[in-house]
Phi, psi and omega in degrees: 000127188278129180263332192276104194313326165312324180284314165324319211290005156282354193264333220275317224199035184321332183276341201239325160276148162301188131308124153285140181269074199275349160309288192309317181291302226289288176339297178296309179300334160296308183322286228312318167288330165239032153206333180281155186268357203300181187245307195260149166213135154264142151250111210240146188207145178279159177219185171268164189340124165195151189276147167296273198338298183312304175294344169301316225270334178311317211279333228316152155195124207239037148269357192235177163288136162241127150203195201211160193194084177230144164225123198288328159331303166311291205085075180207139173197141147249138150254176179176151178194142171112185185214132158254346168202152139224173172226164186207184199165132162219209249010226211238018144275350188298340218232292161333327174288310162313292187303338181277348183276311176283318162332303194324282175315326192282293181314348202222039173220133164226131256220120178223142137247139172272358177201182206253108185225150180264015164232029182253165161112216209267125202215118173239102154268146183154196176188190178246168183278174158297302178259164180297292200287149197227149162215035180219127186310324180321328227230356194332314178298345176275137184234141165346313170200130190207143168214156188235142170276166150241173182295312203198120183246145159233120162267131190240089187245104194038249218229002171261174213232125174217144180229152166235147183207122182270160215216125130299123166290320181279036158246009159235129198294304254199142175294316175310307182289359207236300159305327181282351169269329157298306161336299160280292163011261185354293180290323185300312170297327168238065126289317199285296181345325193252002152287071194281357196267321156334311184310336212240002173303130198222194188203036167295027169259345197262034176290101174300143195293147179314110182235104182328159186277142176319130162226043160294145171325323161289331167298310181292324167306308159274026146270297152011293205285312189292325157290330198263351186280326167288334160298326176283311201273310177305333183255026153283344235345053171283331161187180193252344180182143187232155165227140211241113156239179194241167144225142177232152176270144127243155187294155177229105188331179151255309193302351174260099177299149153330306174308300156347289171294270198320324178299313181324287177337296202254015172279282179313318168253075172309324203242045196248143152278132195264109176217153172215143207215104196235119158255152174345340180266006162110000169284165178209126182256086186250150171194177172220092198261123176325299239276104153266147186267331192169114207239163189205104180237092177071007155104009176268120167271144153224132175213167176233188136267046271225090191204143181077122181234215157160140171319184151256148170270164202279332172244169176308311206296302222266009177243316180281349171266314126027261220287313182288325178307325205260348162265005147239025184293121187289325156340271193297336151321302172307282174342293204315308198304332191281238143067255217302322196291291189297301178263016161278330177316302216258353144328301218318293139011315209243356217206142184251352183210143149199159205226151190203138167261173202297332219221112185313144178254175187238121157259124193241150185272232163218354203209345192196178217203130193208146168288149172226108188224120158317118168257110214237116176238177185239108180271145177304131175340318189246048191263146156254134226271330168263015194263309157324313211251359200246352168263345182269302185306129351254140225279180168268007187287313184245020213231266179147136166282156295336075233298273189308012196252322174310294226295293204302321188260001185277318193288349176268320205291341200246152176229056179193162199255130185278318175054214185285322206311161253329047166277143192279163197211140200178195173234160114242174181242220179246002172268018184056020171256126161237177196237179110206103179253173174221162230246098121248190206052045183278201181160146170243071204285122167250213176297282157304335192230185157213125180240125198252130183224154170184144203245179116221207182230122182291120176229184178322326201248021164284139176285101174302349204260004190235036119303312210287285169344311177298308195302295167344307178310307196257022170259011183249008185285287183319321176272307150039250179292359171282306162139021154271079178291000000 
């Protein structure tokens, strides 16, 4: 019987590994220790199947960085968890900043892989705040803008399966002390892989008692004030559209974990980005957001346009009159259009192509129905790419048109610190694909609580008491899954 797991890892994944070289891993790793300059090293190997969330949740430790990612429609998901470096950055430079942190890390990372993949190597998971600046103790643990090497990843792309594990080089003296760290990694993971009966493990006795969405008189009021007050400024023509949001507190089960709520979540939002992001001080900032901001491949941009909503109906008859009333609403048309207007304005710049169709499509939820339109451009050889993601944020979906014109008035007109919530929150790797969506329909968790935000966009002819009413509508996904039904 072969005791070494490096050697294994052909039985994991017969169609897609060779026989493993471990001359060859031996090999890198001696180079690695006498001519390389790197800091960093990832190790990436295929294993067998396994949903991430279940080894997240096996792995679970909520003194460390945690986090998770999916949109199960793609069939695409990471876990991760521990820390081997972050970084962090705030004003109004955070996104220039960031990008220059990771250029760093990247250069000073070296890289194994047993097979050639565009999801094997060096992975910086985070995202940014909504504003450069964070000024509420809530959110302290969050910084403007962070990103994480993790220890350890398991990426999940259709039916392969991959793990990676990152290294401070200077914590091992020797290529030997180094394999033998691989080795174990390697065997821990598959002990967890044969602990099936843990996996399927759940905490339904922990259901938190029913609790209605808030409906006090002083809360409606002061939303109330705030939407007609934002409407005096728009026939003002001080901007053409804002977007409000509410955030409410709730009690909070202990007995409902993260992992939990994210399962909710990507059961009921299959076509949802599903994320969670737990840092050490035991907070955990999770959602499940419609909204992508930006996917980036090979210099192919993808983005959208996500504005204008309205329920579902309970019946066929009654979701297709739904769904035509809200493609002829002109409220909602106006929004979409502010949207559309807008990030093609701030592409313009980055990009030699870009293609949209004329006419919004309906993206349906489980719970809601929202106008939509894709956006697909080819960014110019010398575009950089968070420079870019740092010109889309924040969008008028969740921002406002003009955005610097918008930007000034949302912290007077809202009475709660925005924090990550609609901020973009995502990955990259070191082949230069990233992800990012934003993260709304969120919620943050602390130990006691859960603080829930959900927004829309005010425009001339907005209602306030059928505004209140939308924010209800996309604040119940979040209770949901938490288990306040």
């Amino acid at each position: 019987m072969n005791d070494n797991p490096l050697s294994e890892l052909k039985d994991y994944r017969p169609s897609v590994v060779t026989r493993f070289n471990d001359s060859e891993f031996r090999y890198f790793l001696e180079n690695l220790f006498k001519n390389s300059t790197s800091r960093y090293a990832t190790f990436s190997f295929p294993i067998q199947s396994i949903d991430p969330l279940a080894y997240l949740e096996m792995c679970w430790k909520k003194n460390t960085f945690q986090y998770y990612w999916e949109k199960p429609t793609d069939e695409f998901a990471i876990a991760a968890g521990d820390e081997i470096t972050s970084i962090a950055a705030s004003g109004s430079d955070r996104f220039n900043v960031i990008n220059n942190k990771i250029k760093a890390i990247r250069q000073n990372t070296a890289e194994f892989s047993t097979i050639s993949h565009p999801y094997s190597g060096l992975f910086l998971l985070g995202g940014f705040s909504f504003f450069d600046q964070n000024n509420d103790e809530l959110w302290e643990d969050f910084p403007p803008a962070s990103f994480t090497l993790p220890k350890w990843m398991i990426i999940k792309d259709g039916k392969f399966t991959l793990a990676t594990f990152a290294v401070d080089l200077n914590t091992f003296e020797a290529a030997h002390e180094l394999y033998d760290y691989i080795a174990a990694q390697l065997e821990d993971v598959k002990d967890t892989l044969e602990q099936k009966s843990s996996a399927g493990k759940t905490h339904q006795n922990g259901k938190a008692p029913t609790t209605p969405l808030p409906k006090q008189k002083s809360d409606y009021q002061q939303w109330s004030d705030s939407v007609n007050e934002a409407k005096n400024l728009i026939n003002k023509n001080t901007f053409e559209k804002i977007v409000l949001a509410r955030s409410i507190k709730v009690s909070r089960s202990t007995e409902v974990t993260p992992t939990q709520v994210i399962n909710n979540l990507r059961k009921q939002y299959t076509n949802c980005y599903n994320f969670l992001i737990h840092n050490p001080s035991g907070k955990t900032f999770l959602g499940s957001t419609p909204e992508r901001l930006i996917s980036a491949r090979n210099k192919l941009l993808l983005t959208e346009a996500l504005a204008g909503s309205i329920e579902r109906g309970n019946t066929a008859t009654e979701d297709a009159f739904l769904e035509k009333k809200l493609s002829r609403n002109g409220k909602d048309q106006n929004e979409h259009n502010f949207v559309i207007q807008d990030i093609e304005e701030r592409l313009e710049p980055f990009v030699k192509e870009l293609n949209r169709s004329t006419t919004p499509e309906i993206k349906k939820l489980s719970n809601v129905q929202h106008l939509y339109t894709p956006i697909r451009a080819h960014l110019n050889e010398d575009s950089n790419i968070f420079e870019v993601l740092g010109q889309l944020h924040p969008t008028p979906a969740v921002g406002g048109y003009p955005w610097h014109k918008a930007a000034p008035h949302i912290k007077n007109l809202e009475h709660f610190e925005r924090g990550r919530y609609a901020g973009p929150v995502g990955w990259i790797n070191s082949k230069g694909n990233m992800e990012f969506a934003v993260a709304i329909r969120s919620a943050l968790c602390t130990k006691d609580y859960a603080y829930l935000f959900a927004g829309c966009g005010i425009v001339k002819d907005s209602d306030p008491a059928t505004e209140w009413e939308e924010t209800n509508l996309k604040l119940k996904p979040m209770l949901s899954a938490l288990q306040y039904d």
